[in-house]
N, C-alpha and C positions, 0 to 999 in steps of 0.2 A: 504493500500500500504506500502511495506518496503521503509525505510527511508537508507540512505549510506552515509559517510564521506564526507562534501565535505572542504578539507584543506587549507588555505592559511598561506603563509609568509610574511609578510611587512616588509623591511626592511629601517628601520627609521636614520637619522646621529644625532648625539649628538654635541654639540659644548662646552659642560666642564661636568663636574659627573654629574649634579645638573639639565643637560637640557632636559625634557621630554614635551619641548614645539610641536614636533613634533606627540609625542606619545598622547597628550592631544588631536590635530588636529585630527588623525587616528580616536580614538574612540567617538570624536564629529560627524564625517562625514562618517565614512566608516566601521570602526568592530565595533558592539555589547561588549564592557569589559564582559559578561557574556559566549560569546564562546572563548575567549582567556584559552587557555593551558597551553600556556607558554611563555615566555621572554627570547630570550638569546642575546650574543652579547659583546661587546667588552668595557672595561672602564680603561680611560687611566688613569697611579699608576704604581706602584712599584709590582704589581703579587705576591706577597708572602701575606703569610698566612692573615696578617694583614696589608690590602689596602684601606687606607685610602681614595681613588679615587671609589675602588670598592664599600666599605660599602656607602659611597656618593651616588651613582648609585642607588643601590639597594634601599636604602632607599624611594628615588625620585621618583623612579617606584612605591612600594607603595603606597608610598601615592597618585599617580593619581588614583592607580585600587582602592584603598580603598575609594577616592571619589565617582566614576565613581560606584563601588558597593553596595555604602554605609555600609561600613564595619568597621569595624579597621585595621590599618596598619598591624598589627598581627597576622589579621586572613588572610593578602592574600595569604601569603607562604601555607594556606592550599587548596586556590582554584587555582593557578596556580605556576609553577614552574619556579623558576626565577634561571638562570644559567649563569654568568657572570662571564668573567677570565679577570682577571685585567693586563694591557699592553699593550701599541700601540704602538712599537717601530717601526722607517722605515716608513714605506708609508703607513701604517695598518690606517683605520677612525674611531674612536672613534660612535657607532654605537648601535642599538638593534635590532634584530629581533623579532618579533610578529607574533607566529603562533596561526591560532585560527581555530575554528572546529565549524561548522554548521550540522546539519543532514537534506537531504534534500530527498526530494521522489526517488526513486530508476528510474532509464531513463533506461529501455531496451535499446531500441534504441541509448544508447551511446554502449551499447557494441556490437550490430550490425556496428557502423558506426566505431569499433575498428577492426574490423576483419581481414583488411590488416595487422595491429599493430601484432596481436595474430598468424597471419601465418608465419609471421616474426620471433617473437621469444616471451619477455616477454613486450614488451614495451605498450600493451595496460592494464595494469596495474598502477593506480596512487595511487599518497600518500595519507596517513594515520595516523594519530598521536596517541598515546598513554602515559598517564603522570598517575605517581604514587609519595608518600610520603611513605616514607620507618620507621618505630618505630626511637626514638631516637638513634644515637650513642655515645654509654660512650667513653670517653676521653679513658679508658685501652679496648676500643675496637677498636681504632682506629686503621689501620693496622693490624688486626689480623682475625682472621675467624671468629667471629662473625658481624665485619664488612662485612665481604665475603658474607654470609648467609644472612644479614640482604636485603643491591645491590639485590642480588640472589632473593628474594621475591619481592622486589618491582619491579624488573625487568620483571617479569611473570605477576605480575598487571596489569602493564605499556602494555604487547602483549593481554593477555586478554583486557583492556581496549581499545587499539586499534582495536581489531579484528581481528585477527593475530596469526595463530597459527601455520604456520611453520615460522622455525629461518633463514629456507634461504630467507623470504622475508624483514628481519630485515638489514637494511642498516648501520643506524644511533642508538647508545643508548647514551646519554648526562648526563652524574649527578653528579651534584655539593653536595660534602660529609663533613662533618667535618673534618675541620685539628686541630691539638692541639693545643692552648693557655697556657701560662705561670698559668689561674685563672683553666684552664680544668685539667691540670695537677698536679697542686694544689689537685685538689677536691679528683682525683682519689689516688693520695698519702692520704689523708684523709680519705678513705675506705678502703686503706689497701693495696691498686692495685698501680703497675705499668704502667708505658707505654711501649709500642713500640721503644720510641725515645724521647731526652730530646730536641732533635734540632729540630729548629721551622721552617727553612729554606727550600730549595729546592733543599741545596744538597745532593750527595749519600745517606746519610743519614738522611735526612729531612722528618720532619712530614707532610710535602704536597705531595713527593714522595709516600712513605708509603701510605696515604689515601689512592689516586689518586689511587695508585696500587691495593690495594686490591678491590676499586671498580671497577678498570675492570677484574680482576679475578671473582668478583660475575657477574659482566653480561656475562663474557666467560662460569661459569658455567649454568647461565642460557639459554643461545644460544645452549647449549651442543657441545661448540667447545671446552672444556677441561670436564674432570671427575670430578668430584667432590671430589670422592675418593683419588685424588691427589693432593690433596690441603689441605694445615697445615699452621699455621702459619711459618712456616722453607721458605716455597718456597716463601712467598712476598717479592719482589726485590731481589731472587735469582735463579730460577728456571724459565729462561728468553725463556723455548722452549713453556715455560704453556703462553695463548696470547690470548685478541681477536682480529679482524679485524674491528670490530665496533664500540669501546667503544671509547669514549672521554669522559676522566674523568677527575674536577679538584676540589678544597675544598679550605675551608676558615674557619676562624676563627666565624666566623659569623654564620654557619649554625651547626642547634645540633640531624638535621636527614638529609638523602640521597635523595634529589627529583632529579627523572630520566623522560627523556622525550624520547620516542624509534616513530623513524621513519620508517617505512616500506612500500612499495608498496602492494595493496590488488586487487584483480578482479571487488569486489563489491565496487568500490568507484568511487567520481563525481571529479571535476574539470578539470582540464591541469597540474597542480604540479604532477612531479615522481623525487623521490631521485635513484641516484647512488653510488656506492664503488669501490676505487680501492686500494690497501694498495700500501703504497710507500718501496720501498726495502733500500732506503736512502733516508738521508734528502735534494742530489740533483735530486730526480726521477721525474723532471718535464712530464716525460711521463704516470704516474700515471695522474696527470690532468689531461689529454686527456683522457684516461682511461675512470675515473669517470665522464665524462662527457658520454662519449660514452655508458658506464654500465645503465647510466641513463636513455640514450636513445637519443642523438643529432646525428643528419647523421654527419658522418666523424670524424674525428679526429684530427685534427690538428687546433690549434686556427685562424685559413684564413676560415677555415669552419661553424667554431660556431659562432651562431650570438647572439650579446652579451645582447641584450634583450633579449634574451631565457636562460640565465643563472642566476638562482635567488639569490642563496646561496652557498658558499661555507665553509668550514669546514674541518679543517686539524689539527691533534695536531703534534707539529716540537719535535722530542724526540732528545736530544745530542747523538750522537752514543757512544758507550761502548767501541772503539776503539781507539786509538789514529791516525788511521789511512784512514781516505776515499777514496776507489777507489786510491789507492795505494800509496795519498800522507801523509805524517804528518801532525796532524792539531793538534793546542793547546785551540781547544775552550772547552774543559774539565775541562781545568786550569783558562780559564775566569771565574771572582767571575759576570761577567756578562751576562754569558752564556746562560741563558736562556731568556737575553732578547734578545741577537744575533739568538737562533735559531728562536724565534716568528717574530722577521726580515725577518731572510730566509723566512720562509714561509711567508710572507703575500710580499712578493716581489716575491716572484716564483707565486703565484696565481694572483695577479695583472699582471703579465709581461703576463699570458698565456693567460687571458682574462678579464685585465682592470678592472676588479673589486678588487677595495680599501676596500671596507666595506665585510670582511669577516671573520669569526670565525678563528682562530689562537691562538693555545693554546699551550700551552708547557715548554721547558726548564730543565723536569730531565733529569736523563744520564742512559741511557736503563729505560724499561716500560715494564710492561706487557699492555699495549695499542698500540698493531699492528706488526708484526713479529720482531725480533731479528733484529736491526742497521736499523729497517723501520719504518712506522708512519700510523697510520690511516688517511683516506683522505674518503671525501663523497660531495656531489655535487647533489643541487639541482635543476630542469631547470623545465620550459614549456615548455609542446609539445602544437600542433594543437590541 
């Protein structure tokens, strides 16, 4: 008999970096550590390159999977991918999700008892996960096209491994990449190479921007929502028509290769979990929620209709607009040296106000992106159906 995905999300609350009291519960009682994927979710810090909150977090996580697998801490990062953006500013919960993957007997008969779902349109369709480890990136690759190339592979990994081979059923792609360090930059000056950028920061010109960028120009390339052919080191963080709609990318100081984790809805898969996308055209488009809920598959649209146990996950990266001006008023959050923890506010207040959910992925803070259309943001939305 064929076997088919069947995916879960848990998503766990933390109460400081260091607390994985929950996460230890989960895989004592409820997921197998050997089908977990991946880890992502939210660690409260300072979000920039070198987050002392963040490396906390991640550390922490380790070592439970490294028990729980009987491993070393070192070897986890090569059996699950761990993606965490550091900052909970606002009403945002300090949290993890844990998605894990079983394979279980193939059920005809869920997709006969799909059949309404399939006449309808795409919604008897559920999730699917896919995770890859992408070769090392060199500090003078950061930002530049062999960063792009390298995203770019591991992102085709990550759909073959899910099972997945068209891009429009690709909702979700996540990958935490190296940003540069004062010891990275060093090195690469020591071989002879340059960087991208001396700035270690998040602004315009920051080596977390840069990453960030160029890996979601490698998943845009690999989606085939841009050419490849159009793509040089010139266009990162200049050539703001080149986009994808899926990617949420962010990097650290911490990490010295790209692990990507790519959601998608398949035919041949078991559970209740299906993700949705909606791109936001600004960073006040609360109508994109409803959106991505509805894309997902929740009858209705408007938060009086969605019922808030059926919404599992959300996930938005809050990009600064490129304009000094919003829907037609002046705004100086540009010139905020705090800007990016104002927009990761915005968004984790705009996704709790539309449906109450506090524990959600909210990532962000540069000032334009290639992650989601020109003055807009990527947004994705995970629910239960029946």
């Amino acid at each position: 008999m064929s076997r088919v995905q069947h995916v879960e999300v848990s998503v766990l609350p933390m109460e400081r970096p260091s607390d994985v009291s929950a996460l230890r519960v989960l895989l004592a009682e409820e997921v197998d550590a050997r089908d977990v994927i991946a880890v992502i979710g939210k660690s409260e810090g300072t979000g920039l390159g070198r987050d002392q909150g963040r490396e906390t977090a991640d550390a922490a996580i380790r070592d439970v999977f490294a028990r729980s697998l009987r491993i070393e801490p070192e070897a986890v990062a090569d059996r699950i991918c761990i993606v965490l953006s550091g900052g909970t500013p606002g009403v945002l919960t300090p949290h993890v999700a844990v998605v894990s993957r079983r394979w279980v007997p193939d059920d005809p008969t869920a997709g006969e008892g799909r059949e309404g779902e399939r006449q309808s349109g795409q919604n008897h369709k559920r999730l699917v996960a896919g995770a890859a480890h992408s070769r090392d990136i060199l500090p003078e690759d950061v930002g530049r096209m062999a960063h792009i190339r390298t995203v770019a592979d591991a992102v085709r990994q990550a759909m073959n491994d899910a099972g997945v081979s068209d891009p429009g059923d690709v909702h979700l792609v996540l990958v935490k990449a190296p940003s540069l360090t004062p010891e990275g930059i060093a090195a690469a000056r020591g071989r002879g190479r340059d960087t991208v950028t001396s700035d270690l920061g998040i602004g315009p010109e920051g080596a977390i921007c840069f990453s960030n960028d160029a890996s979601a120009l490698g998943v845009a390339a690999a989606l085939g929502e841009v050419d490849e052919a159009a793509l040089d080191d010139d266009v990162v963080r200049s050539d703001w028509s080149l986009y994808s709609e899926v990617a949420m990318t962010s990097s650290g100081g911490e990490k010295t290769h790209a692990e990507v984790l790519l959601l998608a809805n398949a035919e041949r898969a078991a559970g209740s979990l299906r993700i949705g996308h909606q791109p936001m055209t600004d960073i006040l488009d609360q109508a994109a929620v409803d959106g991505a809920l509805t894309n997902a598959g929740l009858p209705g649209s408007s938060p009086s209709a969605t019922s808030a146990d059926q919404v599992v996950y959300l996930l938005a990266k809050m990009i600064i607009p490129g304009s000094a001006r919003l829907r037609g008023g002046r705004i100086t959050l540009q010139d905020d040296p705090q800007g990016y923890h104002v927009a990761k506010a915005m968004g984790g207040y705009l996704l709790a106000a539309t449906t109450g959910h506090t524990m959600s992925f909210v990532s962000g803070g540069e000032r334009n992106s290639h992650q989601g259309p020109p003055e807009g943001n990527p947004l994705a939305a995970i629910v239960r159906l029946s």
